[in-house]
N, C-alpha and C positions, 0 to 999 in steps of 0.2 A: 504494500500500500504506500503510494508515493503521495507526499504531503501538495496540496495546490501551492503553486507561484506566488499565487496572492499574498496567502499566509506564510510563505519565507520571506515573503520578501517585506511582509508587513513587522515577522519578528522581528529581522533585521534591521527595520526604522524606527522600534521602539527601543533596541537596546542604542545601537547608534543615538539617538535622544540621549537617552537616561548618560549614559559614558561622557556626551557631548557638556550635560547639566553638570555633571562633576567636574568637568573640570574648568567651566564659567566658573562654578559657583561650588568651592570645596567645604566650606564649613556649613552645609546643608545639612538636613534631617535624615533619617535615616535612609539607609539605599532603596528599602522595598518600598518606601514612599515615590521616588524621584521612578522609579519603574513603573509603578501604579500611573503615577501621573503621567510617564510617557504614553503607558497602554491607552488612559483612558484619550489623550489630544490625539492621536492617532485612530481611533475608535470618532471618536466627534470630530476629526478631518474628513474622515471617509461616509461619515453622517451626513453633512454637512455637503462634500462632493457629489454624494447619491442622492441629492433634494434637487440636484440642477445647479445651484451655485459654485463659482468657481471650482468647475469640473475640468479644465484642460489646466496645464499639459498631464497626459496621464504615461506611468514608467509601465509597462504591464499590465497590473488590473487596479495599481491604489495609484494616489494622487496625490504625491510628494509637497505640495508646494501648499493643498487645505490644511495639510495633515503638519507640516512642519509649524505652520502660522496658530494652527488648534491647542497644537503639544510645546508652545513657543508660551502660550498664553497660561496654560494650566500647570507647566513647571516655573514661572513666575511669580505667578498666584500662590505656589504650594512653597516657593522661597520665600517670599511674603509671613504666610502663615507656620511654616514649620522652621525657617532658622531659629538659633539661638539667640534671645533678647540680649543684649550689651545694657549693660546700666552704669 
């Protein structure tokens, strides 16, 4: 049983993320956080692309450029809320 393209290639752009967030941003919250939040902008990229909206350019079957700008926004947000307070 061979895994679809999609789905390698969608694990691939969630770790690539989460790898990516580590090292913008190194005194972040835990790692399965920064993975969660890759999963989930990549999930609401390709939501978001399957509604009609900024659907091109497509690499295969996902859509690199909802899905970077979705998981760009939700690992942000989760720097935001999950770093360490400084006082």
């Amino acid at each position: 049983m061979r895994p679809s393209p999609g789905l390698v290639m969608a694990v691939l752009l969630v770790l690539l993320a989460a790898q990516l967030t580590r090292l913008v941003v190194p005194g972040r919250g835990p790692y399965l956080w920064t993975l969660l939040l890759a999963a989930a902008g990549v999930a609401a990229g390709e939501i978001l692309a399957g509604s009609g909206h900024f659907a091109s350019p497509v690499v295969g079957v996902i859509h690199p450029v909802p899905d970077a700008a979705a998981t760009a926004l939700l690992e942000a947000g989760g720097a935001l809320l999950l770093s360490p307070r400084r006082t």
